[in-house]
MITORMI-422571 format. One record per residue (C-alpha): x, y, z; residue number from 1; chain. Coordinates in steps of 0.2 Angstrom, whole numbers, padded with zeros to 4 digits. Example, Ala and Ser with C-alpha at 12.3 -4.5 7.8 and 13.67 -1.06 7.14 Angstrom:
<bakols>
0062 / -0022 / 0039 / 1 / A
0068 / -0005 / 0036 / 2 / A
</bakols>
This chain:
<bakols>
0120 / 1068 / 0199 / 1 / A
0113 / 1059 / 0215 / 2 / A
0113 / 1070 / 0232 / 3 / A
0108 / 1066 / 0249 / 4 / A
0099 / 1077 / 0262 / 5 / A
0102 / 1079 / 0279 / 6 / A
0102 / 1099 / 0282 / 7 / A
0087 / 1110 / 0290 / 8 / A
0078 / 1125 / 0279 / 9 / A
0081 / 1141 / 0284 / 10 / A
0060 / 1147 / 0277 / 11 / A
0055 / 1164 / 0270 / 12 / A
0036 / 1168 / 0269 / 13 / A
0030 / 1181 / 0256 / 14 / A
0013 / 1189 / 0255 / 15 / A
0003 / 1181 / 0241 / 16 / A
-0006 / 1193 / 0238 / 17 / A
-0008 / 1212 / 0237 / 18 / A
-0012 / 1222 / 0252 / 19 / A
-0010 / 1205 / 0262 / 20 / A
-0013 / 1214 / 0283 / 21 / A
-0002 / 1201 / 0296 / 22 / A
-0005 / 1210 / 0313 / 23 / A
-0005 / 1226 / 0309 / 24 / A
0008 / 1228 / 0294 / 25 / A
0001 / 1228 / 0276 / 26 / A
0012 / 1220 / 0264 / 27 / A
0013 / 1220 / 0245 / 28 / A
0014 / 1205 / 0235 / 29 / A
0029 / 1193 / 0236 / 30 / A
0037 / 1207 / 0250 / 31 / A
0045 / 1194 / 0265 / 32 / A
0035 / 1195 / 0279 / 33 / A
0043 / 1184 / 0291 / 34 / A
0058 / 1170 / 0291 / 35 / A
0063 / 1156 / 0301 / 36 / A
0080 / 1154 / 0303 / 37 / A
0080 / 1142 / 0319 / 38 / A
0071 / 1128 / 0312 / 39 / A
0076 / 1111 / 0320 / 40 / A
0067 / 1100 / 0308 / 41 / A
0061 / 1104 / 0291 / 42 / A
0050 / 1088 / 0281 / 43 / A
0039 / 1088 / 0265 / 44 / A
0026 / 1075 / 0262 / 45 / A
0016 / 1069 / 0247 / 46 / A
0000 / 1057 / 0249 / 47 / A
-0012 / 1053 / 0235 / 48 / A
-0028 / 1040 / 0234 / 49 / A
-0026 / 1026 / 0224 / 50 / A
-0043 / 1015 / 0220 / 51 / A
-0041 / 0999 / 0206 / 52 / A
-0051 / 0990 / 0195 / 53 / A
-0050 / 0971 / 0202 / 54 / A
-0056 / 0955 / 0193 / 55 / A
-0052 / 0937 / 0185 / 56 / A
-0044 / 0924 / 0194 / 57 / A
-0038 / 0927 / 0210 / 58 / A
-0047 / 0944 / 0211 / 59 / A
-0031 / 0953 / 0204 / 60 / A
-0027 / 0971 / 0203 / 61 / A
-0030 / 0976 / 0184 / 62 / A
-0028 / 0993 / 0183 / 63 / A
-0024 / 1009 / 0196 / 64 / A
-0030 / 1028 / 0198 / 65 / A
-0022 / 1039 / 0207 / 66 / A
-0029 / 1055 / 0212 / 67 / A
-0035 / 1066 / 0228 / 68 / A
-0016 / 1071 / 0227 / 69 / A
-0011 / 1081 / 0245 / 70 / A
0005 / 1090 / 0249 / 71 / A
0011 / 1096 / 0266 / 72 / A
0029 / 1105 / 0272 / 73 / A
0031 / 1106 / 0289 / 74 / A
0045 / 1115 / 0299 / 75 / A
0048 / 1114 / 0318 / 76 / A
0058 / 1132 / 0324 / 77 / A
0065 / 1132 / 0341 / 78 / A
0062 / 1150 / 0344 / 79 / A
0047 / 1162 / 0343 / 80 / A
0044 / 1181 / 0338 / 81 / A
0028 / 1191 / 0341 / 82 / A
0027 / 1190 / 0319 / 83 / A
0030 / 1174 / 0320 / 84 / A
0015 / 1171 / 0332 / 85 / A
0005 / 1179 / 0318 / 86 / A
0008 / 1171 / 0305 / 87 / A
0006 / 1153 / 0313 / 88 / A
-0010 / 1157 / 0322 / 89 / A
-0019 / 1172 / 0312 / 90 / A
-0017 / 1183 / 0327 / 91 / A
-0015 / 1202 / 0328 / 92 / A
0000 / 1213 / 0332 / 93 / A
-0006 / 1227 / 0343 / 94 / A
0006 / 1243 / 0345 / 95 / A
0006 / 1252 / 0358 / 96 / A
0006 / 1271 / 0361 / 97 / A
0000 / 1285 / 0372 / 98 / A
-0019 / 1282 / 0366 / 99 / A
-0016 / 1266 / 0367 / 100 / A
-0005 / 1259 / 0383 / 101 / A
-0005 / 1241 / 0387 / 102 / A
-0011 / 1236 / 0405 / 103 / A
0004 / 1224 / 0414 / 104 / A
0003 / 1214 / 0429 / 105 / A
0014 / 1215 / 0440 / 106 / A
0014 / 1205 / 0458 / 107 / A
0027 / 1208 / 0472 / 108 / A
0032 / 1199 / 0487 / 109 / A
0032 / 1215 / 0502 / 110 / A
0034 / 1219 / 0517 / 111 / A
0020 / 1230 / 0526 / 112 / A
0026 / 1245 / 0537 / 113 / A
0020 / 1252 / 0552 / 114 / A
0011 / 1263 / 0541 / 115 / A
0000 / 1249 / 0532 / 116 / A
0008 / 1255 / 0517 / 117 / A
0019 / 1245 / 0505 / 118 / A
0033 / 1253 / 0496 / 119 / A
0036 / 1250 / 0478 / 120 / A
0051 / 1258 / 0470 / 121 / A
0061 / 1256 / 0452 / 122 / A
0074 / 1241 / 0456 / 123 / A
0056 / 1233 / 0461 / 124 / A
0049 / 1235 / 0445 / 125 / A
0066 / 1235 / 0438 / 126 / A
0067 / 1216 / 0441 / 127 / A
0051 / 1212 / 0440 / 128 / A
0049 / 1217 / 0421 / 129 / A
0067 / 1214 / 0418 / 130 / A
0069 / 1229 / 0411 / 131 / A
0087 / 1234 / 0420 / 132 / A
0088 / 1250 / 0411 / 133 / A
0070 / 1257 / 0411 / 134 / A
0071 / 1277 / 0419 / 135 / A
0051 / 1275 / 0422 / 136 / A
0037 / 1267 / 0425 / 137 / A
0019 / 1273 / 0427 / 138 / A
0007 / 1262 / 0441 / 139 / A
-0011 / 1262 / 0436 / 140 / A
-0025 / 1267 / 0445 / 141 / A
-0040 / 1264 / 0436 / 142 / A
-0041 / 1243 / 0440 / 143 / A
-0043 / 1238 / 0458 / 144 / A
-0025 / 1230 / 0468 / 145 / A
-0025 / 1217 / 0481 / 146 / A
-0013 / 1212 / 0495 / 147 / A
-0013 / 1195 / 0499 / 148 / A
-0007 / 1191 / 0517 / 149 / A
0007 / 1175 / 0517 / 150 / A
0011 / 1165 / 0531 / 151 / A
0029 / 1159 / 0538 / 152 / A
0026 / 1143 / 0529 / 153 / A
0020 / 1151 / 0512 / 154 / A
0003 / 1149 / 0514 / 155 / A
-0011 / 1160 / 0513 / 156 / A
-0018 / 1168 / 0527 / 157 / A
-0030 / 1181 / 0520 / 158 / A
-0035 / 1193 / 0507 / 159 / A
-0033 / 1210 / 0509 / 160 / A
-0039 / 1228 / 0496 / 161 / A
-0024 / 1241 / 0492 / 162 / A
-0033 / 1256 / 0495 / 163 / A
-0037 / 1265 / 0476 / 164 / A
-0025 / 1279 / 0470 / 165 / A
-0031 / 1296 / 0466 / 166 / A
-0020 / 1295 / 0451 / 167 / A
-0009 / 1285 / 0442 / 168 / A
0010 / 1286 / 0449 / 169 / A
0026 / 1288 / 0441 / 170 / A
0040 / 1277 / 0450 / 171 / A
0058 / 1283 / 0444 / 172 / A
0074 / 1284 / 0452 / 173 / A
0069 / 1299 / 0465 / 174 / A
0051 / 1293 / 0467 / 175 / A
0042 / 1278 / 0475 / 176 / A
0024 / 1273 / 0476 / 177 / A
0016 / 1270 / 0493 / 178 / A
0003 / 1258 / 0491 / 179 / A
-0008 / 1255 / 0508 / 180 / A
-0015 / 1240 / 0513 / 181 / A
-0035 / 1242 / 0520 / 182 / A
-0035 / 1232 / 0533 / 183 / A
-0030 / 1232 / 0553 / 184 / A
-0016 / 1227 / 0560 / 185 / A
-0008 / 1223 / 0541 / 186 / A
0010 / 1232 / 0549 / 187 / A
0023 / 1219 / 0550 / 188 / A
0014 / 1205 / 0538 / 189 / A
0018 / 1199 / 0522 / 190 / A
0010 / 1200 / 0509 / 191 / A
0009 / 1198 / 0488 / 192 / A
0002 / 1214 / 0480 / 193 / A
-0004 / 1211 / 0466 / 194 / A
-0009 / 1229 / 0454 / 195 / A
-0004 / 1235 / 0436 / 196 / A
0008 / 1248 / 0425 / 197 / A
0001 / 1255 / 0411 / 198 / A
0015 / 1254 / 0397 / 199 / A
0018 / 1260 / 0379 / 200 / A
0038 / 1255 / 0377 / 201 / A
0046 / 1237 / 0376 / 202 / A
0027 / 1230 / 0376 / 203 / A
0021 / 1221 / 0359 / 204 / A
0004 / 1214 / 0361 / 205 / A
0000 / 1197 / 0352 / 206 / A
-0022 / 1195 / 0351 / 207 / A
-0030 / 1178 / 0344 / 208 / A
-0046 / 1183 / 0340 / 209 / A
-0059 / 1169 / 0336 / 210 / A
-0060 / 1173 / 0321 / 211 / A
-0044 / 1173 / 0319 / 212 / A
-0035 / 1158 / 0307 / 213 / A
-0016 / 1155 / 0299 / 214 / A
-0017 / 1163 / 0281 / 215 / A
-0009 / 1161 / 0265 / 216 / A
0009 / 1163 / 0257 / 217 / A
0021 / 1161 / 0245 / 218 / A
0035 / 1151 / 0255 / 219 / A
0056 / 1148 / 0247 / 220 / A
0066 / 1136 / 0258 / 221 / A
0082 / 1136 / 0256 / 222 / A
0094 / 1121 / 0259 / 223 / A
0108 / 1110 / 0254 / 224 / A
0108 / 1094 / 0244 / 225 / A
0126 / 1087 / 0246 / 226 / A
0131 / 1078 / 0230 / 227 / A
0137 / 1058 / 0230 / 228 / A
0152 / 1061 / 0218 / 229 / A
0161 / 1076 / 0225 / 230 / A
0157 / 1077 / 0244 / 231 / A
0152 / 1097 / 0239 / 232 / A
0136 / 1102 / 0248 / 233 / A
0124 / 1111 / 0232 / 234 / A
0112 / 1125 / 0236 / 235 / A
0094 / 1118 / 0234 / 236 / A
0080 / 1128 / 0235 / 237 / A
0061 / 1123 / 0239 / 238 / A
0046 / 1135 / 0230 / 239 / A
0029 / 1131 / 0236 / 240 / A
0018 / 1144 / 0225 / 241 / A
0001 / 1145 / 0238 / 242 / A
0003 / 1135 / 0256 / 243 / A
-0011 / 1138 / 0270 / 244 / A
-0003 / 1137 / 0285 / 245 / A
-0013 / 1127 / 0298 / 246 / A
-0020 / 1138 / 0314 / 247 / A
-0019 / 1122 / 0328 / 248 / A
-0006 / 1124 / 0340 / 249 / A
0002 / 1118 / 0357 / 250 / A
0012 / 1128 / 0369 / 251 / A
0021 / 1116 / 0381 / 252 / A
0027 / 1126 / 0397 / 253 / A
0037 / 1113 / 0409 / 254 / A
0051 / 1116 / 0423 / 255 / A
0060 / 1101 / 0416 / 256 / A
0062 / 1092 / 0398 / 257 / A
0065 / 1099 / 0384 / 258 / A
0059 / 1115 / 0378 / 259 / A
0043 / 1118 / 0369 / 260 / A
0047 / 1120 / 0351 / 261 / A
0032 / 1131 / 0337 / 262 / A
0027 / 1118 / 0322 / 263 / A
0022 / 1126 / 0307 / 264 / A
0012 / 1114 / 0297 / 265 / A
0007 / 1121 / 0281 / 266 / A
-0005 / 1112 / 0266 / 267 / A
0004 / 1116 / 0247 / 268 / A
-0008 / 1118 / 0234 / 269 / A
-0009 / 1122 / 0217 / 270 / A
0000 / 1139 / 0211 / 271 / A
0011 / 1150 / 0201 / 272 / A
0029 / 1154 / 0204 / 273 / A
0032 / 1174 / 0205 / 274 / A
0043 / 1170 / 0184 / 275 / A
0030 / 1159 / 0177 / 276 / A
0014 / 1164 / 0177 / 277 / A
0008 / 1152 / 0165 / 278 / A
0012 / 1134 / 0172 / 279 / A
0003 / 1128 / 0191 / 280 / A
0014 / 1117 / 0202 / 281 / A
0013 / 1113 / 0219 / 282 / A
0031 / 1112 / 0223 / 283 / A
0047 / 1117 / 0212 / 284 / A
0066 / 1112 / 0220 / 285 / A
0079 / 1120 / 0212 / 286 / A
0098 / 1113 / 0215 / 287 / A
0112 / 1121 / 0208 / 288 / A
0123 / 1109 / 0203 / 289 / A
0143 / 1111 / 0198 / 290 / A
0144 / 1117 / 0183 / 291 / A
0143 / 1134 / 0177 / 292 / A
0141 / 1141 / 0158 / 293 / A
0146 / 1158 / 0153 / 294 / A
0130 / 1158 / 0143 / 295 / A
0120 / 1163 / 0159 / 296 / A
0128 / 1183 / 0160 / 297 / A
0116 / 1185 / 0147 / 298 / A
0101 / 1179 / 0150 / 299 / A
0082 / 1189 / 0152 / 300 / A
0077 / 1190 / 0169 / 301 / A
0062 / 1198 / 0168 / 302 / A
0047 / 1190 / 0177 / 303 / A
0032 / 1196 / 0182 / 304 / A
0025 / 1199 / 0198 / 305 / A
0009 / 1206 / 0195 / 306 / A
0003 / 1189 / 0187 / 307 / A
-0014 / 1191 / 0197 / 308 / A
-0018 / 1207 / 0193 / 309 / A
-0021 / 1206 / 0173 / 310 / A
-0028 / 1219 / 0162 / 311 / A
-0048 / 1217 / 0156 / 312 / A
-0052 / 1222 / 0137 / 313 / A
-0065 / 1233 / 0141 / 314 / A
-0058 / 1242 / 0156 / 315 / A
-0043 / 1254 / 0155 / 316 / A
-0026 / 1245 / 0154 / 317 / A
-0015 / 1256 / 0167 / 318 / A
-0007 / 1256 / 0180 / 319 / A
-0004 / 1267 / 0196 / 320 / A
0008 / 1274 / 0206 / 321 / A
0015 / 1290 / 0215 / 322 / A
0023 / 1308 / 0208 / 323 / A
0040 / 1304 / 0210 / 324 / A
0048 / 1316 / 0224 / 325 / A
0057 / 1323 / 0212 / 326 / A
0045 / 1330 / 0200 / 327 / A
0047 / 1349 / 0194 / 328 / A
0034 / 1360 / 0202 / 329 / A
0032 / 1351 / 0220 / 330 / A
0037 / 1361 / 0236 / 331 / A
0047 / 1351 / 0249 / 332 / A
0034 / 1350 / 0259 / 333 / A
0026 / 1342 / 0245 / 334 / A
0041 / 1331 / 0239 / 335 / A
0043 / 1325 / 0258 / 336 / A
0024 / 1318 / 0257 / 337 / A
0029 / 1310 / 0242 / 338 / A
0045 / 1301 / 0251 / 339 / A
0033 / 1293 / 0263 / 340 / A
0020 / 1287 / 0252 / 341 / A
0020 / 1268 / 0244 / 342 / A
0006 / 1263 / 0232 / 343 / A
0000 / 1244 / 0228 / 344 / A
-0017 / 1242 / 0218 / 345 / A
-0028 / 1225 / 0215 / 346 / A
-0037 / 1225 / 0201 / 347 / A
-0053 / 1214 / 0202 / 348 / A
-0065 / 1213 / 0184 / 349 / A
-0070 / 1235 / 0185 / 350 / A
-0064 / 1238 / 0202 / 351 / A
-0045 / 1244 / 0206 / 352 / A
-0041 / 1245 / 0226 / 353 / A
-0026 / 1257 / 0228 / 354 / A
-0019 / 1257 / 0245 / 355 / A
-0006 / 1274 / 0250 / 356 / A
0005 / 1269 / 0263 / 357 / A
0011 / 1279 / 0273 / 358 / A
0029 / 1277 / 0281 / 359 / A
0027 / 1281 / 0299 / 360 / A
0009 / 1284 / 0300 / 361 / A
-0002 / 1297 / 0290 / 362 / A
0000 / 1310 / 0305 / 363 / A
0019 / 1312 / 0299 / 364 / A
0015 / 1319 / 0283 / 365 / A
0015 / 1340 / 0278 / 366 / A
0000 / 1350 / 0275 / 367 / A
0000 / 1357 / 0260 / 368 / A
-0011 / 1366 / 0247 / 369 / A
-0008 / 1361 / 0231 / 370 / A
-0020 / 1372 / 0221 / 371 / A
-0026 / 1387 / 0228 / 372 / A
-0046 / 1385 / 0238 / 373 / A
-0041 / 1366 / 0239 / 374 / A
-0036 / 1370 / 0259 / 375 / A
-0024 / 1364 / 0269 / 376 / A
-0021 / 1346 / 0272 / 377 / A
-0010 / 1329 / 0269 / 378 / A
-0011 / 1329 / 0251 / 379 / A
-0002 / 1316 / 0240 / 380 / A
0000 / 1317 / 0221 / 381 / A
-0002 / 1299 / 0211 / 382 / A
0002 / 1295 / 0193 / 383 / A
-0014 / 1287 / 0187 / 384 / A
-0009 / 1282 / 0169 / 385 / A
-0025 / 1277 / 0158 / 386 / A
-0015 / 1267 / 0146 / 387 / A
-0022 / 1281 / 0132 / 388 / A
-0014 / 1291 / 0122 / 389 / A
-0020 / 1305 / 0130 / 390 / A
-0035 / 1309 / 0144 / 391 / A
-0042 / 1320 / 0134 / 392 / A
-0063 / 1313 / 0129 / 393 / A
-0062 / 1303 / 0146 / 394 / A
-0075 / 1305 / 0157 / 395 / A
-0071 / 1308 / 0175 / 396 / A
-0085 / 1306 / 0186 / 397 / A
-0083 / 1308 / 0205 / 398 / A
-0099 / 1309 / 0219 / 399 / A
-0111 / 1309 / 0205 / 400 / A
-0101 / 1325 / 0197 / 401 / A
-0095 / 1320 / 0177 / 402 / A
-0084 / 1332 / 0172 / 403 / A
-0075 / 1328 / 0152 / 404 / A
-0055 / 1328 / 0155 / 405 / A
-0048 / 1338 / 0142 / 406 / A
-0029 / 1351 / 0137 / 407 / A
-0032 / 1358 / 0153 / 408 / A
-0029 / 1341 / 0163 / 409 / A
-0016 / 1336 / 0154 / 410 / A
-0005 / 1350 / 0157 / 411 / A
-0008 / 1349 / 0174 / 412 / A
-0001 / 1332 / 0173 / 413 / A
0012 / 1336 / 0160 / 414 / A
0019 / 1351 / 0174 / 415 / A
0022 / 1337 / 0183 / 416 / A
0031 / 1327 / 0171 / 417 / A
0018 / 1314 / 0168 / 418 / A
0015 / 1312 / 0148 / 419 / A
-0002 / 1314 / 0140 / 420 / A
-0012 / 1299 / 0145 / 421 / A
-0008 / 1301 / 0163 / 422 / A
-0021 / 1308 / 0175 / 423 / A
-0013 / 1320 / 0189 / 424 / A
-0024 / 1315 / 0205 / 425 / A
-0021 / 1322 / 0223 / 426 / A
-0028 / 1314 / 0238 / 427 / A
-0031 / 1319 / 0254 / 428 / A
-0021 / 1306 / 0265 / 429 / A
-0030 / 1309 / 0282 / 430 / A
-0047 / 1311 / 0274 / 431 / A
-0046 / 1293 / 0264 / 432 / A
-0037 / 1285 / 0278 / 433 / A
-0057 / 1285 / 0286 / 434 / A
-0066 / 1288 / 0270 / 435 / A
-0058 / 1281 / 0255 / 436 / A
-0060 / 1292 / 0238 / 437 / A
-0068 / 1286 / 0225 / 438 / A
-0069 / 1291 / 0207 / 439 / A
-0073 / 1283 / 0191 / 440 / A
-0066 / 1284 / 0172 / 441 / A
-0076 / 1282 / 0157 / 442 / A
-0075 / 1283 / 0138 / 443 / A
-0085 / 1273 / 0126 / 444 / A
-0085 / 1255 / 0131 / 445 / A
-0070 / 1258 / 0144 / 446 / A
-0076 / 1260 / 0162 / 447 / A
-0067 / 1258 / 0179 / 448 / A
-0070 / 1263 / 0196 / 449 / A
-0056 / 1267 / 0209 / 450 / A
-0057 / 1267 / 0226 / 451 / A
-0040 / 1274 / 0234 / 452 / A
-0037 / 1271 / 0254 / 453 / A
-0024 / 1276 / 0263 / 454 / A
-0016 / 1267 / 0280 / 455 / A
-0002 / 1266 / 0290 / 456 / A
0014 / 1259 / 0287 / 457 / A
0032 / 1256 / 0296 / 458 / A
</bakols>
């Protein structure tokens, strides 16, 4: 089969790793975090070294090494997201709320009346944010405004203070906000003002931090070969296993040319693909071809994902994750804490990281009392499974406390309907979202400690 190429990639990049944080989302392996699919151009390159041993007559070329191998897929998108932005540059995704409002600038071309006061109603900020439908908007009064006094031919005759509001002012539909100019004999001139809203809605706030650098994923392109022989175009796909994306940049911002287009350069390196944990490459292409056999309905898909998280000999070979929702003996309030609750773990030598995230944010969740004395508070039950036959004999050892698991533990699990070797553990989500908990698990020469956080999620 011979094919030739001439199609752009429409690119997917995953997490690579557990608990990957892009802005402020938090992502589990191999989930999509962003995808362009407005690339213009799309272009993989391969360099390598290549030194010889010279000699004899002529000084000729005996024998070649190659080595210092180098890999690079770069695509050009037209178009832009705030994610996007993250990803290529390493920057932050701030969300806005009411603890949290972003400060917009906002300059207007007035008229001053006889008044010294300037008028600024909703169609004004209406078409100066381009939000046509917004109902509201709040003006802020905690950062100084200025009027700055135009001339007939548009240049600028002086600068002028907008007297300071004693509170911040709520322009809707009914309601205008006078702003007045300090200065006499400002009636009549025109003048720029130049002040601030304090927003929540419609505003997403991008922040590249110097420290701040492109990170790494797991990237699948997908494309089309078209084949020589039958005119078809084939589905090709493009795996690179581990890519660094490079942080540089340029924004070009012009009146005329072209427009600026976002390069994503990204250096491949050596990795394994999400079904083959057992074989580095630094690129796999994939083209499915014409022919199909009737031996594939029956072939093992299985694969495994967790490839980097791999069980230690003396350390206990479990796993986590949360009470299902539907387990006998949990209230609804209880069963809807368990509905927002997602769990991923890294495990590293003794140490296993679990993070609890939380759809919606921990404040969403019930409170509840699980046992009676525990208090009231966002508690979420997790399925800690030792990979024992039973808990019983294993030491559980928590702020210096040890405490032997034993029948008792296990039918407090088992009323849950975990079996015998799972441990039944309920944590306090808004306590471990600013003080994670922390327990550890020992039996003869199996130890591991647990640290268990909790975060937002969306």
């Amino acid at each position: 089969m011979k094919f030739g190429v001439r199609e752009i990639c429409d690119v997917t990049f995953k997490a690579a790793a557990n608990n990957q944080k892009v802005g402020t989302k938090v992502f589990k392996k191999y989930q999509p975090v962003f995808m362009i699919d407005t690339a213009r151009t799309s272009s993989m390159e391969q360099a390598s070294t290549t030194v010889y041993a010279q000699g004899g007559r002529g000084y000729t070329r005996l024998i070649a090494w190659e080595g210092e191998k180098t890999m690079t897929f770069t695509v050009e998108d037209a178009l832009m997201s705030p994610m996007g932005l993250a990803v290529l540059s390493g920057a932050g995704l701030i969300k806005h709320d009411m603890d949290n409002s972003a400060r917009v600038h906002v300059t207007l071309t007035k008229t001053v009346d006889e008044n010294n006061k300037v008028t600024v109603d909703l169609a004004d900020l209406r078409e100066e944010t381009g939000l046509e439908t917004a109902t509201s908007f709040i003006v802020c009064n905690k950062i100084p405004m200025y009027a700055t006094v135009i001339g007939s031919s548009g240049d600028v005759k002086d600068f002028l203070e907008i007297k300071k509001l004693d509170e911040a002012v709520k322009v809707t539909e009914n309601e205008s906000c006078d702003l007045e100019v300090d200065g006499e004999s400002a009636s009549g001139k025109t003048v720029i003002v130049d002040f601030y809203l304090a927003m929540t809605n419609s505003v997403t706030t991008v922040t590249i931090g110097p420290e701040a650098f492109g990170g790494y994923y797991y990237v699948e392109a997908q494309t089309l070969f078209r084949d020589e022989k039958t005119g078809k175009d084939l589905a090709a796909e493009l795996i690179f296993p581990k890519v660094k994306i490079q942080s540089g940049f340029t924004f070009s911002m012009a009146a005329s040319g072209d427009p600026s287009t976002f390069n994503f350069t990204m250096d491949a390196f050596p990795g394994t693909t999400m079904c083959n944990p057992n074989r580095k490459t630094m690129c796999d292409i994939q083209i499915i071809g014409n022919n199909s056999s009737a031996e594939d309905e029956n072939l093992d898909c299985s694969c495994n994902p967790d490839q980097d998280t791999p069980s230690f000999v003396e350390t206990f070979d479990g796993g986590v994750k949360k009470v299902p929702a539907t387990a006998a003996a949990l209230t609804e309030d209880e069963q809807f804490n368990q509905d927002k609750a997602v769990v991923s773990k890294f495990l590293k030598d003794q140490d296993e990281e679990i993070t609890l995230t939380i759809v919606g944010g921990v404040d969403e969740l019930k409170d509840v009392e699980p046992e009676a004395g525990w208090g009231s508070a966002k508690w979420v039950a997790l399925d800690y499974n030792t990979g024992e036959s039973t808990i019983e004999g294993i030491d559980y050892i928590n702020r210096g406390t040890t405490v032997t698991l034993g029948p008792d533990d296990v039918a407090d699990a088992a009323e849950l309907g975990l079996g015998a070797g799972h441990l039944l553990v309920w944590v306090k989500a808004d306590l471990a979202k600013t003080e994670p908990a922390t327990f550890t698990l020992k039996k003869d020469d199996k130890e591991i400690n647990v640290v268990i956080k909790a975060v937002d999620g969306e």
